[in-house]
C-alpha positions in Angstrom: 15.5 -6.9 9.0 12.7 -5.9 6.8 10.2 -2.9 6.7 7.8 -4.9 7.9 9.6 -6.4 11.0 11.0 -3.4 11.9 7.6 -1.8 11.7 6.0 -4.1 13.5 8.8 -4.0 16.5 8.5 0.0 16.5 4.5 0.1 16.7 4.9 -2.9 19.3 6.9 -0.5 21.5 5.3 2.5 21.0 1.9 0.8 21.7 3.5 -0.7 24.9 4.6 2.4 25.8 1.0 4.2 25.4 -0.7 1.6 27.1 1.7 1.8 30.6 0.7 5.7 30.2 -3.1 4.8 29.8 -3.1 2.4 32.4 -1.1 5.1 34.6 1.1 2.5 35.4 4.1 4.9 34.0 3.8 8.5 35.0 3.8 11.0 32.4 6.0 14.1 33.9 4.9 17.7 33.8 1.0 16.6 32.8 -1.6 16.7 35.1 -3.8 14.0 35.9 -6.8 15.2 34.8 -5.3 15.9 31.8 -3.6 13.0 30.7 -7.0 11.2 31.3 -8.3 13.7 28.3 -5.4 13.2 25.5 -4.5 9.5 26.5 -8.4 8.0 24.7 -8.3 9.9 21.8 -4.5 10.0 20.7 -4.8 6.8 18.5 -7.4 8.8 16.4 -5.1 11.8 16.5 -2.3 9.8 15.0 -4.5 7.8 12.8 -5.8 11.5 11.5 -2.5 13.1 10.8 -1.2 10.1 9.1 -4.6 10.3 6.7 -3.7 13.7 6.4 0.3 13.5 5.5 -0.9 10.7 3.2 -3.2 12.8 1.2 -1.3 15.3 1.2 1.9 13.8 -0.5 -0.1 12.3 -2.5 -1.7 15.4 -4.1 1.7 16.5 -4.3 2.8 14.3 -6.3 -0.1 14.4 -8.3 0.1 17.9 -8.7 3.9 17.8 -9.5 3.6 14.8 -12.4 4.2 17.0 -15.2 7.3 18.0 -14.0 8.8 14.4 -14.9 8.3 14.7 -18.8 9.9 11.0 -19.2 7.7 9.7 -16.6 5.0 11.6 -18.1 5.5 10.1 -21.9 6.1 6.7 -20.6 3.0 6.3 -19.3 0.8 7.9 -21.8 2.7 5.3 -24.0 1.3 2.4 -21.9 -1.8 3.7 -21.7 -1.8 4.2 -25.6 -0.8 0.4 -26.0 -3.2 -0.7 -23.8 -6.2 0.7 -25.7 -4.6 -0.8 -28.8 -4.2 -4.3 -26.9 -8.1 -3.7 -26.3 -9.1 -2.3 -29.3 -7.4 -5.6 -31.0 -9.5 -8.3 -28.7 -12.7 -6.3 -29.6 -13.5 -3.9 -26.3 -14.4 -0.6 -27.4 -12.4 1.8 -24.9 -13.4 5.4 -25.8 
């Protein structure tokens, strides 16, 4: 099974699953009513939020730890040095 697939079969459920709470056709224990009618509407954009923000955030990580991979580091400044010289040689000024 690929990412993908088994992506796609998780969000399927879960989104099943939140719209048989939504639709109060399954009960949510221990919440009240009233209550449930304020999280269900807006927990898509809650999820939607914190996966923005764990994305971001792992991201600047990794930006902010690059320089601790020096081979990673001089690999790529090699490339990017190559690919001004590939440039350079068609006639595209760069800098």
């Amino acid at each position: 099974m690929t990412r993908a697939t088994r992506f796609a079969s998780y969000a399927s459920a879960v989104a099943f699953c939140y719209f048989l709470v939504w639709f109060s056709i399954l009960p949510v224990p221990f919440i009240a009513e009233e209550t449930k009618d304020q999280i269900m509407p807006v927990l898509p954009w809650w999820v939607l939020v914190s996966f923005g923000s764990y994305s971001l955030g792992s991201l600047g990580l990794g930006l902010w730890s690059f320089r601790d991979c020096p081979e990673a580091y001089a690999e790529l400044m090699h490339e990017i040095q190559e690919a001004k010289n590939d440039l350079r040689a068609k006639g595209v000024t760069v800098d």
